[in-house]
ZADRENPA-650593 format. One record per residue (C-alpha): residue number from 1; residue in three letters; x, y, z. Coordinates in Angstrom, 1 decimal. Example, Ala and Ser with C-alpha at 12.3 -4.5 7.8 and 13.67 -1.06 7.14 Angstrom:
# residues 2
 seq type     xx     yy     zz
   1  Ala   12.3   -4.5    7.8
   2  Ser   13.7   -1.1    7.1
//
This chain:
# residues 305
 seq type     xx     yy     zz
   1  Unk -100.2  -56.0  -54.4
   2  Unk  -99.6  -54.0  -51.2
   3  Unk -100.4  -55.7  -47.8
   4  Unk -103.3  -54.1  -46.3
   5  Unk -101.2  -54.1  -42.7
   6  Unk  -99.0  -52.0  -44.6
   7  Unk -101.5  -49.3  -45.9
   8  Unk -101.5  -47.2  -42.9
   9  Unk  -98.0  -46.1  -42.8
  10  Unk  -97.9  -45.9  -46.3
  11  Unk  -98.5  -42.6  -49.1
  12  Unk  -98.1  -43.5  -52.4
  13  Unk  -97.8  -40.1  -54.2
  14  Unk -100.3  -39.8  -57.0
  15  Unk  -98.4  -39.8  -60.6
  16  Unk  -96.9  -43.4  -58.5
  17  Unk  -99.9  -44.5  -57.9
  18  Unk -101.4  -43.6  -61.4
  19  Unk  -98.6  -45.1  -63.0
  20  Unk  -98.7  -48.7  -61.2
  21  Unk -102.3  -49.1  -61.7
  22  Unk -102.4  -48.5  -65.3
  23  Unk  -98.9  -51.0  -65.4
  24  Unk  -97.1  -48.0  -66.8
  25  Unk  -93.2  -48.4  -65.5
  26  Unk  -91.8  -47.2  -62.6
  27  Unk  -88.7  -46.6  -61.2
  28  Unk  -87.7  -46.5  -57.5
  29  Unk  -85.6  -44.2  -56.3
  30  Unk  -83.4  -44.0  -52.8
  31  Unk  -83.0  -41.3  -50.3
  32  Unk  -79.9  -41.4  -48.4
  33  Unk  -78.0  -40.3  -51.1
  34  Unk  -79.5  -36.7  -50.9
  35  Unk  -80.2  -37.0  -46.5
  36  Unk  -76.3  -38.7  -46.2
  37  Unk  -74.5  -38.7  -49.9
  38  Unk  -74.4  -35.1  -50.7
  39  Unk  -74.4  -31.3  -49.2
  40  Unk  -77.4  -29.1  -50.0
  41  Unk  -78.5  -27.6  -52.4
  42  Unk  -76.0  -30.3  -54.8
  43  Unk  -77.9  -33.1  -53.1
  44  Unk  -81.7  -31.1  -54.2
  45  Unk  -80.7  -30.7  -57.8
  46  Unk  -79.5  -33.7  -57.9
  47  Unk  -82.5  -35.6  -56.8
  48  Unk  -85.0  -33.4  -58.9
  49  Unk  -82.7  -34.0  -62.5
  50  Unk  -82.7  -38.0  -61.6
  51  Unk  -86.5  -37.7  -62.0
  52  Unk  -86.6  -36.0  -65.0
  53  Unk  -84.5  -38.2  -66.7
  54  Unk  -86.5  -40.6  -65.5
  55  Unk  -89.7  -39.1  -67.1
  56  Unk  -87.9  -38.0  -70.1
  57  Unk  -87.4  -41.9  -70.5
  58  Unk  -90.8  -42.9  -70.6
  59  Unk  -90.6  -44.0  -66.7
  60  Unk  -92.5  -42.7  -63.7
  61  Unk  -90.1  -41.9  -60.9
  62  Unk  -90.8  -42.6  -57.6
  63  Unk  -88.2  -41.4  -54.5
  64  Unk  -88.8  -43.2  -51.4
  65  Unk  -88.2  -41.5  -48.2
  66  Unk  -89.6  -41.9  -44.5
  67  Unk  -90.9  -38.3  -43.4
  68  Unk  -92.8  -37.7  -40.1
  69  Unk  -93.2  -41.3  -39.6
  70  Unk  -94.9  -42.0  -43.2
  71  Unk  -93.1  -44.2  -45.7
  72  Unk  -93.5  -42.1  -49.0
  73  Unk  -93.8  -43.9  -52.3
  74  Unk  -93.0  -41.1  -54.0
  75  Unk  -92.6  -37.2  -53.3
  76  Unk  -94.1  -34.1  -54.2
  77  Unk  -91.6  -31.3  -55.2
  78  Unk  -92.2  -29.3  -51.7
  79  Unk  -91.2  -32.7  -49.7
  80  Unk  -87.9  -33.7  -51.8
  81  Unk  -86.8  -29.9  -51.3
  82  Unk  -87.5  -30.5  -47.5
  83  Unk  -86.0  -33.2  -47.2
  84  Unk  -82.7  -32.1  -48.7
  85  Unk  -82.5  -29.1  -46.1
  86  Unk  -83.2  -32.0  -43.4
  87  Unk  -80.4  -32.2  -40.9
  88  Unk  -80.3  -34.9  -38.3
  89  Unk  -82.3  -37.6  -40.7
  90  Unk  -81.9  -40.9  -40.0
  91  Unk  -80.3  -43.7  -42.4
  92  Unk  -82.8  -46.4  -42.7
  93  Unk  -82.1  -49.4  -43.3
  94  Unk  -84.4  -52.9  -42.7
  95  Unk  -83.5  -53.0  -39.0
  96  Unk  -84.7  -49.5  -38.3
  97  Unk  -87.2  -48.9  -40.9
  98  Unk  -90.4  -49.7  -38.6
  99  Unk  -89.0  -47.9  -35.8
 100  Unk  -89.0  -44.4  -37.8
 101  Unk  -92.5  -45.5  -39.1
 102  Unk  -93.5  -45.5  -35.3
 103  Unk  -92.0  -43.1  -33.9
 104  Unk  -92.7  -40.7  -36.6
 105  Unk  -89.0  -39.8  -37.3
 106  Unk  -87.4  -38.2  -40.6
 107  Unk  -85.0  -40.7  -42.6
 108  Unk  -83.2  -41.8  -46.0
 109  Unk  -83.8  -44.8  -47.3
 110  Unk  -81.0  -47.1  -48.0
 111  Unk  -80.5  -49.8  -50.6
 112  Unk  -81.9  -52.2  -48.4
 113  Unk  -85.0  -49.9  -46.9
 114  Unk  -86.0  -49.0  -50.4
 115  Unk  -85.9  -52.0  -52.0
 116  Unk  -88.3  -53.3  -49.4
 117  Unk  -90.9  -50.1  -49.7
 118  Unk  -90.5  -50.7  -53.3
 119  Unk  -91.8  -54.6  -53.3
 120  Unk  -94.1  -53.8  -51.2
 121  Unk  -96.0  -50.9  -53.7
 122  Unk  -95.0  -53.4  -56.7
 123  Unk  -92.4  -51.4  -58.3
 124  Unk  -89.6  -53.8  -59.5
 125  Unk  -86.8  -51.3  -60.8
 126  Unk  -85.0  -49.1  -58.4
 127  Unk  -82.2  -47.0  -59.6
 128  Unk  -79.1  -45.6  -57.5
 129  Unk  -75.6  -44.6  -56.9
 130  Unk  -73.6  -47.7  -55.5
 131  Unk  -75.0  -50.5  -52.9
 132  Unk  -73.5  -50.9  -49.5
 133  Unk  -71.3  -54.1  -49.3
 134  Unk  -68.3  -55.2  -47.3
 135  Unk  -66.3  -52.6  -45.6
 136  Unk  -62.9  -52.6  -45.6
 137  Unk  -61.7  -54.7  -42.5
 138  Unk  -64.5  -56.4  -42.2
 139  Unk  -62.9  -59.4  -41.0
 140  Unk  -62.2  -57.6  -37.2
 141  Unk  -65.4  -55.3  -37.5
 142  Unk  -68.1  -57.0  -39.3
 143  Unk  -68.8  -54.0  -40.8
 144  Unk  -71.0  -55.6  -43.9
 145  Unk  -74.1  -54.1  -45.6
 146  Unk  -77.6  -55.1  -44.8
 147  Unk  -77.9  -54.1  -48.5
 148  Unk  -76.4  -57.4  -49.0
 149  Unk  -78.8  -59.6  -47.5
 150  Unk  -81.5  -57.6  -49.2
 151  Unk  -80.5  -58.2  -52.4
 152  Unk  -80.9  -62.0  -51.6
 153  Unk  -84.0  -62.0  -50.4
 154  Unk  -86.1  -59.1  -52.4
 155  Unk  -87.3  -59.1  -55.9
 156  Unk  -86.3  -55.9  -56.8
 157  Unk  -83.3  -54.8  -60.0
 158  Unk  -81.0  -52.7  -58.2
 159  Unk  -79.2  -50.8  -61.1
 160  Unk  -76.1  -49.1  -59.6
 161  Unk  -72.5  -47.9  -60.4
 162  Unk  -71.3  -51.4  -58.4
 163  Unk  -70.0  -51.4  -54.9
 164  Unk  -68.8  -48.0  -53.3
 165  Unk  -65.5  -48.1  -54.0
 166  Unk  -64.5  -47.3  -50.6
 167  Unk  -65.7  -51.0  -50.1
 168  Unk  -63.9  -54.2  -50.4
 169  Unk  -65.6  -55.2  -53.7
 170  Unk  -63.3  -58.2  -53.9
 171  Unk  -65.3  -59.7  -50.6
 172  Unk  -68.3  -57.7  -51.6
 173  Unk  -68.6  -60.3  -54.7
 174  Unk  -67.7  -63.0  -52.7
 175  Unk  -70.7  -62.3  -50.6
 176  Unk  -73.1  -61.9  -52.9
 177  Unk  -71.8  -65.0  -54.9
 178  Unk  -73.0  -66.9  -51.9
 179  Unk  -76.1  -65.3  -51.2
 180  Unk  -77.3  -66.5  -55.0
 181  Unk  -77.2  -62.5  -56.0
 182  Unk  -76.5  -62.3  -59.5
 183  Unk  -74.3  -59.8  -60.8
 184  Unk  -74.2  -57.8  -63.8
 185  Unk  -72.3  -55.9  -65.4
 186  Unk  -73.7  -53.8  -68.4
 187  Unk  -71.6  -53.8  -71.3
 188  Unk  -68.8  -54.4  -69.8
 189  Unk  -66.6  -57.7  -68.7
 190  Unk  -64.9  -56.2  -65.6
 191  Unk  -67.0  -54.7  -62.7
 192  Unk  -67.0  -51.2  -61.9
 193  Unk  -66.1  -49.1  -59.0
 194  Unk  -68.1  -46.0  -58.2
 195  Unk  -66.1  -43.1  -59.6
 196  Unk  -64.2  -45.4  -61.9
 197  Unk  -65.0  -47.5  -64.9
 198  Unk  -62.8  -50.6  -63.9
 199  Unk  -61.6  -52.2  -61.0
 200  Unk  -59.4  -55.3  -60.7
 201  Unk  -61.9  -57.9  -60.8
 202  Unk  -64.1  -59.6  -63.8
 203  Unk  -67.7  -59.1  -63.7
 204  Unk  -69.8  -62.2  -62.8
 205  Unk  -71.8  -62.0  -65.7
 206  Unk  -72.3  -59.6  -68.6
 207  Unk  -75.5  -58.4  -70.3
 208  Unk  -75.1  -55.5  -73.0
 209  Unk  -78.9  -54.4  -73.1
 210  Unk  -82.1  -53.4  -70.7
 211  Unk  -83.9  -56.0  -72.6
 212  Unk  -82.2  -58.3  -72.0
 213  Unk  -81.7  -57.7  -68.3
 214  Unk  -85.7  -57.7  -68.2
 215  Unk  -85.7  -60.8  -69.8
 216  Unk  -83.3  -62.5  -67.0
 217  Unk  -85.2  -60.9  -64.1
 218  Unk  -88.3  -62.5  -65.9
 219  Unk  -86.8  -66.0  -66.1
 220  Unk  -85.8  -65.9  -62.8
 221  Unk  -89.2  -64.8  -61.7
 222  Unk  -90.7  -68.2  -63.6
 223  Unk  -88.6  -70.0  -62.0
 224  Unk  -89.7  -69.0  -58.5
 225  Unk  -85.9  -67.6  -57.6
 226  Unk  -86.0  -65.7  -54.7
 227  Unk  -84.0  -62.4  -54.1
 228  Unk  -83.0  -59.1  -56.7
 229  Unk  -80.5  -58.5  -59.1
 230  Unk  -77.6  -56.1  -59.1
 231  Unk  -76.7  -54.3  -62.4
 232  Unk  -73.7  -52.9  -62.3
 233  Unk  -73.4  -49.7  -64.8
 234  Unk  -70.1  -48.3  -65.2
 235  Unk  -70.0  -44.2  -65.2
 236  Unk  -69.6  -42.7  -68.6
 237  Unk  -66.1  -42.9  -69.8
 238  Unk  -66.0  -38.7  -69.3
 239  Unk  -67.1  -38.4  -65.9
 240  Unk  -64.6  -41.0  -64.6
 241  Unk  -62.3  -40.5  -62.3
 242  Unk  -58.9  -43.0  -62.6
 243  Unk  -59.2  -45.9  -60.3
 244  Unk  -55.4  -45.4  -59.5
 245  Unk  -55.9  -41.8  -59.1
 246  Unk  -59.4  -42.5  -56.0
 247  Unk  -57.3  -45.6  -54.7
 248  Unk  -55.2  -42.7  -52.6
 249  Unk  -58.0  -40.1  -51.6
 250  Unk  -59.9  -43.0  -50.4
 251  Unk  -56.8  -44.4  -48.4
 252  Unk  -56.5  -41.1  -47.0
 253  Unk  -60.5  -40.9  -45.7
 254  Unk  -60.1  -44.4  -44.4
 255  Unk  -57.2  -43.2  -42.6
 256  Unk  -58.9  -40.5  -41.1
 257  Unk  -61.7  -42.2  -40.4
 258  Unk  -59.7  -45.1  -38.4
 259  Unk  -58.1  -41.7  -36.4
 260  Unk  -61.3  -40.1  -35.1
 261  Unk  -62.9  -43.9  -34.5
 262  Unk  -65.9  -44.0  -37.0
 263  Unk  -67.7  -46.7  -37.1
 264  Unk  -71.4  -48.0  -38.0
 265  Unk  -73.6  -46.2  -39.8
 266  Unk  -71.7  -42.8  -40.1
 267  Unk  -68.9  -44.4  -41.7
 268  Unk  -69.8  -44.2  -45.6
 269  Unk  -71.1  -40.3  -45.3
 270  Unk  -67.4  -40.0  -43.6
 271  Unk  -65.9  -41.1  -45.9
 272  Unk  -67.6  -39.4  -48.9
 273  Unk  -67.5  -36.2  -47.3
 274  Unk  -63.6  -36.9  -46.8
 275  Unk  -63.3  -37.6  -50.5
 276  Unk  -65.1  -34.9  -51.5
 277  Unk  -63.0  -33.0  -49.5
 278  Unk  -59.7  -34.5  -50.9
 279  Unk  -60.8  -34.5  -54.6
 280  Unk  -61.9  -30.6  -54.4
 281  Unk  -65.4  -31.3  -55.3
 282  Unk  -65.0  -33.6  -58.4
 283  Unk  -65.8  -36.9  -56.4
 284  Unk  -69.0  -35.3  -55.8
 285  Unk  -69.3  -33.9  -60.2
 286  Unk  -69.1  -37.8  -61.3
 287  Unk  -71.4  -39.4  -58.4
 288  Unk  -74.3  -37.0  -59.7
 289  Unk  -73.2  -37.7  -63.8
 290  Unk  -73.2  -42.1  -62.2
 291  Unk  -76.5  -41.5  -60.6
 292  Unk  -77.9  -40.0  -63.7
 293  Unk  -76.8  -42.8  -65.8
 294  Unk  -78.1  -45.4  -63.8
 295  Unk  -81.4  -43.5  -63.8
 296  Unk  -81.3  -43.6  -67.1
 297  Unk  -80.7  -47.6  -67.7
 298  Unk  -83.3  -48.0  -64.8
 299  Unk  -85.8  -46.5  -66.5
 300  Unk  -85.2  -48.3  -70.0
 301  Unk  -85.0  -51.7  -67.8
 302  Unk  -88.7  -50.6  -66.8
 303  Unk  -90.2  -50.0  -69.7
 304  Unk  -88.7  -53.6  -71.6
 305  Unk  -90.1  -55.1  -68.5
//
């Protein structure tokens, strides 16, 4: 149930609305990977295939975006297309999230901002590309995700391709191991990374179908345990690229990155853009065929729900 307080900065798009009250599943849906993960018009066909095969599953999609100082539960066709000619959008996260609100600003919302829009209109499923975590050299910059904290504290299954593997997903697990985030992987005993099926380190815990990853979330909802759950979905076996292969482009991007001082926010779109860059466009080929696949296993995690 939505807090009243909350109504007023708040447009929940129709079908959304339609959906929730009639307890039909829904599926959230992020929108800093079409304002910062990908260039235009990629980034608008993108968004508008992750919905359909939302639909085509049996789910109602809902994209979350702050536009004009409205948090929107859910976009029309005319406002994702607008949004993914935006330029200058910011990246919202749960410390700047009100402050677009108010100051009726244009953003994406991250991990962390959507899962939070998402509890709050009662959707429990939110599908996307690959969380925020714990950036490389973290221990001199304390460059660490807020998506992080929000998977500690918010009810919501964040299905995803694991960390970004321009992350350190060794510390990335470490931190969410502390936090009480549980971590799965979906049919698979190693965790993913992004563009590649495998990394180097064994998945926390391993659950091979959406049933039964509904059937967790709803245990630990008896329970009263606080926080989300991460499902980690490797990309299809075809769209992979070879972790060996991404280890150097993304050396290369953090390289260039450390050169021209990036730091904060901007980093992660640097760096993707830099990979893009270095892989000649294929980086960009298996985040779009990741993102549909965890769409995909979002939705069917909706409906066993």
């Amino acid at each position: 149930m939505m807090p009243e307080k909350a109504r007023p900065f708040i447009d929940v798009h129709p079908t959304v609305a339609d959906a929730l009250t009639a307890g039909r599943p829904v599926v959230a849906l992020e929108s800093t990977i079409i304002t910062h993960g990908m260039p235009y018009p990629d980034n608008s066909a993108m968004a508008a295939n992750v919905e359909k095969i939302i639909r085509d599953e049996g789910a109602t999609p809902a994209t979350i975006a702050v536009i004009g100082g409205r948090l929107k539960i859910g976009l029309s066709d005319a406002e994702r297309e607008a949004l993914a000619k935006t330029t200058g959008a910011m990246k919202l996260s749960r410390a700047d999230l009100g402050f677009a609100l108010v100051q009726g600003r244009t953003g994406g919302t991250t991990v962390a901002a959507t899962m939070i829009a998402a509890h709050l209109a009662g959707i429990s499923v939110f599908a996307t590309g690959g969380i925020g975590g714990v950036h490389k050299g973290a221990e001199k910059s304390f460059d660490i995700s807020a998506d992080l904290d929000e998977l500690a504290r918010t009810p919501v299954i964040v299905v995803s391709a694991g960390a970004k593997a321009i992350l350190d997903i060794e510390k990335t697990l470490e931190v969410l191991e502390t936090r009480g985030v549980p971590v799965v992987a979906f049919g698979s005993d190693v965790m993913p990374a992004f563009w590649s099926r495998q990394s180097p380190f064994a998945a926390p815990l391993r659950l091979d179908t959406a049933e039964a990853i509904a059937d967790f979330f709803k245990v630990r909802r008896v329970f009263g345990t606080d926080g989300g759950m991460l499902i980690a979905n490797p990309v299809p076996e075809a769209d992979e690229i070879a972790a060996e292969v991404m280890a150097a482009h993304i050396e290369a991007a953090q390289q260039a990155a450390e050169a021209q001082r990036v730091s904060g926010k901007a980093v992660t779109p640097f760096l993707l853009a830099k990979i893009l860059e270095l892989t000649g466009g294929a980086s960009l080929r298996t985040n779009i065929a990741l993102v549909e696949n965890n769409a995909r296993l979002a939705a069917r995690i909706a409906r066993a729900l």
